[in-house]
KELO-222109 format. One line per 8 residues: number of its first residue (from 1); for each residue z, y, x of N, C-alpha, C, CB. Coordinates in steps of 0.2 Angstrom, whole numbers, plus 2048, in hexadecimal, padded with zeros to 3 digits. Glycine has a CB too. Example, Ala and Ser with C-alpha at 12.3 -4.5 7.8 and 13.67 -1.06 7.14 Angstrom:
1> 827/7E4/842/827/7EA/83E/827/7F0/842/82D/7EA/839 | 823/7F5/840/824/7FB/844/827/800/840/81D/7FD/846
REM end
This chain:
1> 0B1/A95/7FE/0B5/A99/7F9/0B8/A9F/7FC/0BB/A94/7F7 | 0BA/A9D/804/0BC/AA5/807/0B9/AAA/806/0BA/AA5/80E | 0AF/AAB/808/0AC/AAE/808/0AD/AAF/7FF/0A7/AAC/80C | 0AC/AAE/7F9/0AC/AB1/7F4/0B2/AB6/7F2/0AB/AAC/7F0 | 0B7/AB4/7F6/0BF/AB6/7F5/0BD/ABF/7F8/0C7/AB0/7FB | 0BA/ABE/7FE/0BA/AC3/803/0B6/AC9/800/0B8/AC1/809 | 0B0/AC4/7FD/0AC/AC8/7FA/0AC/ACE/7F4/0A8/AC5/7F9 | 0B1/AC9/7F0/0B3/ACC/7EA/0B8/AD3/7EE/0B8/AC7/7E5
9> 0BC/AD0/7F1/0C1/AD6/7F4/0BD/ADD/7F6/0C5/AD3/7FB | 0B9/ADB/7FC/0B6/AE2/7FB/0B3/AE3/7F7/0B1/AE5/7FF | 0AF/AE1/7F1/0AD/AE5/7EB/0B3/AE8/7E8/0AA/AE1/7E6 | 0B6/AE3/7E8/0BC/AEB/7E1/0BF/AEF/7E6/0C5/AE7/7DC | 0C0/AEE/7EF/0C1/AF4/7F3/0BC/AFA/7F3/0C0/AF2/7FA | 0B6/AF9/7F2/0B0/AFD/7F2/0B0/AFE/7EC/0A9/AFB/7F6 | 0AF/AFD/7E5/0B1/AFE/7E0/0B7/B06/7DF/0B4/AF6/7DE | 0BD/B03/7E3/0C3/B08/7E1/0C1/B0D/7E4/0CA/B06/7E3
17> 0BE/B0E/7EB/0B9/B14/7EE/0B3/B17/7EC/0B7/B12/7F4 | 0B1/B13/7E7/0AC/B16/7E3/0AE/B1A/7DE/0A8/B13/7E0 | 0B6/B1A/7DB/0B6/B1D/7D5/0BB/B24/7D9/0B9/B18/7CE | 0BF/B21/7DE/0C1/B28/7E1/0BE/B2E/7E4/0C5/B27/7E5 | 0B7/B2B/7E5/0B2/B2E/7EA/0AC/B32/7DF/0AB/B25/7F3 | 0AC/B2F/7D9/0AD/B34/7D4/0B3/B38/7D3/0AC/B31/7CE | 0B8/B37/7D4/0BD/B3A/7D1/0BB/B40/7D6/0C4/B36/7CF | 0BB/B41/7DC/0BC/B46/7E1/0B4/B4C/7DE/0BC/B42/7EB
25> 0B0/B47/7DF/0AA/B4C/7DA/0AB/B50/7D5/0A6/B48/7D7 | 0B0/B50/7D0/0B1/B54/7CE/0B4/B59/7CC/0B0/B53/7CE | 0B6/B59/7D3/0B8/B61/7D6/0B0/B64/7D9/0BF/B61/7DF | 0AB/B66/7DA/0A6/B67/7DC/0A1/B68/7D4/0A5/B62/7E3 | 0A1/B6D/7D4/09A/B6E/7CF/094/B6C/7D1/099/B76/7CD | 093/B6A/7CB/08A/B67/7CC/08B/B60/7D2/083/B70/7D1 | 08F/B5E/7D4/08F/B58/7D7/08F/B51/7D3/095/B58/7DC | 08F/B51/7CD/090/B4A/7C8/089/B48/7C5/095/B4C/7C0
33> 086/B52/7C6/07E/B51/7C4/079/B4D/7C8/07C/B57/7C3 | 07B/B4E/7D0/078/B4A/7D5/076/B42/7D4/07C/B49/7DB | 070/B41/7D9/070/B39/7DA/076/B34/7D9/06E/B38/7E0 | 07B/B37/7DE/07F/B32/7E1/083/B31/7D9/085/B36/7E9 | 085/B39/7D8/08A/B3B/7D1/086/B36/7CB/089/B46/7CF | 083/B38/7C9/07F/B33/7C2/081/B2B/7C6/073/B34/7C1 | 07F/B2B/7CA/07F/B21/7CB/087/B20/7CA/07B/B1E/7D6 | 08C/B23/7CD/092/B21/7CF/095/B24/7C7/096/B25/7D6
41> 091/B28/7C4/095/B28/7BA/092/B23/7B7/094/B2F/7B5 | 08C/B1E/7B8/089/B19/7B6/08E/B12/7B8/082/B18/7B9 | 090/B11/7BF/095/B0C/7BF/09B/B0D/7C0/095/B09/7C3 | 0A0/B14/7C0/0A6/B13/7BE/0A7/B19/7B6/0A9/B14/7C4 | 0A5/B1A/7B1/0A7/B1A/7AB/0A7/B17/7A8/0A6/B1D/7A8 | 0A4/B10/7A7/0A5/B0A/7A4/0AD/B08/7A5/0A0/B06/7A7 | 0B0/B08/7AC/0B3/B05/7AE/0BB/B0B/7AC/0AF/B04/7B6 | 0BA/B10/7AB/0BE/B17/7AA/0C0/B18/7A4/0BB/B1C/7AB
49> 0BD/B18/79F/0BB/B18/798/0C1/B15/795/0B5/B15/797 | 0C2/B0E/795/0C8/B0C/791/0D0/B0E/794/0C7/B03/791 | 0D0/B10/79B/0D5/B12/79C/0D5/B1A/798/0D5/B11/7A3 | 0D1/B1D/799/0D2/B25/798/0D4/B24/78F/0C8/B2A/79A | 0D1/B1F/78B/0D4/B20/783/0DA/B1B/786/0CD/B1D/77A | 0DD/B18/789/0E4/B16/788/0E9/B1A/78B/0E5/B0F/78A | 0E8/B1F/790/0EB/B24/793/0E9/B2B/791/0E9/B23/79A | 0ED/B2F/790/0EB/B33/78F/0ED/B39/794/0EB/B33/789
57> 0E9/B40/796/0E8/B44/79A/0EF/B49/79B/0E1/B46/798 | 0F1/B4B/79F/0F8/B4E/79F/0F5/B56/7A1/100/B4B/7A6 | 0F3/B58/79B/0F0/B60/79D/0E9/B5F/79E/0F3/B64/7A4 | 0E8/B62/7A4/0E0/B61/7A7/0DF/B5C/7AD/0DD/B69/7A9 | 0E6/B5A/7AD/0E4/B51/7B3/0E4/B4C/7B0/0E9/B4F/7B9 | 0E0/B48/7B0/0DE/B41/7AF/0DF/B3C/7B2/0D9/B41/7AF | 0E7/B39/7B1/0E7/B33/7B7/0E5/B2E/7B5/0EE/B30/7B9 | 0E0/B2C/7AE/0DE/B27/7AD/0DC/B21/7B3/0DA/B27/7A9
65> 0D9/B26/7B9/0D6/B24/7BE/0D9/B1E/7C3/0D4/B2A/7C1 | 0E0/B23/7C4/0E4/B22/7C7/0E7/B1B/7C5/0E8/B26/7C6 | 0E8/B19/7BF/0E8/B14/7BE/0E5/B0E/7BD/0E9/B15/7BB | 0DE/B10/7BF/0D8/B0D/7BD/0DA/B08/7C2/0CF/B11/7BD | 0DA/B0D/7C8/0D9/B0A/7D0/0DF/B05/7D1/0DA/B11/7D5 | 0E6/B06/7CF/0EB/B04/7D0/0EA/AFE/7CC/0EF/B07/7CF | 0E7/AFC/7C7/0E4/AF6/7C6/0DD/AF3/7C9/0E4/AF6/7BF | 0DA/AF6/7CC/0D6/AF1/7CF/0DB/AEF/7D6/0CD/AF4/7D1
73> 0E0/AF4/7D9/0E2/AF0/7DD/0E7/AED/7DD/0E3/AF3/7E2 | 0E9/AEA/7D9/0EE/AE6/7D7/0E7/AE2/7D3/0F6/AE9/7D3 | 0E2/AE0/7D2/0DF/ADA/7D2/0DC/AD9/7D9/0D9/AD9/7CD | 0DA/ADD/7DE/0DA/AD9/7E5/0DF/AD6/7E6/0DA/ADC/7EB | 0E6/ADA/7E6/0EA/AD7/7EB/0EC/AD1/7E8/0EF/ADA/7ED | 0ED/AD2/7E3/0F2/ACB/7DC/0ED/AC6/7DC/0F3/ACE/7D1 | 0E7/ACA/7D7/0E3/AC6/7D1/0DF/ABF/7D5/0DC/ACC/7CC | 0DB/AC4/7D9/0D8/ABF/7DD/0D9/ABB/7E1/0D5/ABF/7DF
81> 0E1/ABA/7E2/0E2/AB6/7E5/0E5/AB0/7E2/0E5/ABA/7E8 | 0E8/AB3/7DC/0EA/AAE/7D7/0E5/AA9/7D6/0EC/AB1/7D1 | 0E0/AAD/7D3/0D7/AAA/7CF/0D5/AA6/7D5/0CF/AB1/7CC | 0D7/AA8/7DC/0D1/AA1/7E0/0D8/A9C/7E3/0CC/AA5/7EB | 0E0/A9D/7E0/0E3/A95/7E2/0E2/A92/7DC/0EA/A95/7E4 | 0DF/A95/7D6/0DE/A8F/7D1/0D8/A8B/7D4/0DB/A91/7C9 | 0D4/A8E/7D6/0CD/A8A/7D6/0CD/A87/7DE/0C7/A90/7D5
REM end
C-alpha cells in the first residue's frame, strides 16, 4: 500500500511540474506548437479548463493555473493521505 501511496505522490508532483513547465511556455512564441508543447496541452488542458470557466482572468493574467496547482497540492498532502487511512 506504501508503494501505491508513494506512487501516486509523485504523479500529482510531476503532474503539478507539468503544468508549470506549460504555463512558462507561454511566454516563448511558437513553443506550444512544439512536440513537447502539443503533448503537455493534451494532458494538462483537460485538467485547466474547468478551472479557467470558474475563475476568471484579471486583465491579461490567468491564475486559473495557479489554483489548479494549489489543488493538486493540497490532494498530495491532504487527500491522499486521507483516502489510504480508509483503506
Amino acid at each position: 500500500m506504501q508503494s501505491l501511496f508513494s506512487l501516486l505522490s509523485v504523479a500529482l508532483e510531476l503532474y503539478s511540474f507539468a503544468i508549470i513547465i506549460y504555463i512558462l511556455m507561454s511566454w516563448f512564441p511558437g513553443a506550444r506548437e512544439s512536440s513537447i508543447g502539443t503533448f503537455l496541452t493534451k494532458i494538462c488542458e483537460p485538467y485547466l479548463e474547468p478551472f479557467r470557466r470558474i475563475i476568471p482572468s484579471i486583465g491579461m493574467i490567468d491564475i486559473s493555473p495557479i489554483v489548479a496547482i494549489l489543488v493538486l497540492s493540497f490532494a498530495r498532502s491532504l487527500g491522499l493521505p486521507v483516502l489510504f487511512s480508509w483503506l
